[in-house]
N, C-alpha and C positions, 0 to 999 in steps of 0.2 A: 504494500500500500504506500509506503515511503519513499518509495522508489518511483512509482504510480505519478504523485504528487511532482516528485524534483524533477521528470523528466516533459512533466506538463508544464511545469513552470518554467522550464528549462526553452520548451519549444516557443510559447507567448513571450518570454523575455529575447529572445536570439534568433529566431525564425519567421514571425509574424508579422508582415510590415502592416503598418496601423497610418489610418489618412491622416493628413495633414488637419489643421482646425479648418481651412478654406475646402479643403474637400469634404469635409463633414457636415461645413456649411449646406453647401450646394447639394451635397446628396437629400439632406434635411428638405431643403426646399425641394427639390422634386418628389420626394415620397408626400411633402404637403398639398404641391399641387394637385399630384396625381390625383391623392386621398379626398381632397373637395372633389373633383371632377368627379370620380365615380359616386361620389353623396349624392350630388347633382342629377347625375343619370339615373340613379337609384330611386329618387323623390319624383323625378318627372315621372319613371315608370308607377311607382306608388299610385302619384294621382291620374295619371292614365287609368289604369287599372280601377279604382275605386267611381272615376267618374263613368268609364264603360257599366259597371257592376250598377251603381244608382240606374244608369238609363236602360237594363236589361230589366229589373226591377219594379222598374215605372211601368214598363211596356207589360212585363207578365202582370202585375198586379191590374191595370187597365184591362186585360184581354179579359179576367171574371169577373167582371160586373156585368 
C-alpha cells in the first residue's frame, strides 16, 4: 500500500504536466459556455415539449364534449 501511494505521488509530482492558470482559464470558459448553450437547448426543448402537450390536450379534451 506504501509503495501504492509513493509511486502515485511519484507519477503527479514528475510525470503529469498540469495547465498553465491561462489554460485553465480558457478551458473554464469553454466548458461555461458550452454548459449555458446546452441549458438553453434543453429549456427550448422543455417548452416545446410542454406547449405541444397543452395543445394535444386542449384538442383531446375539446373532441368529448
Amino acid at each position: 500500500m506504501f509503495n501504492y501511494v509513493k509511486e502515485s505521488y511519484n507519477e503527479l509530482v514528475n510525470k503529469v504536466t498540469w495547465p498553465t492558470f491561462p489554460q485553465l482559464q480558457s478551458s473554464t470558459i469553454v466548458v461555461m459556455v458550452a454548459s449555458v448553450i446546452f441549458a438553453l437547448i434543453v429549456l427550448a426543448m422543455d417548452i416545446s415539449f410542454e406547449n405541444l402537450m397543452a395543445a394535444i390536450y386542449k384538442t383531446l379534451g375539446n373532441l368529448g364534449r
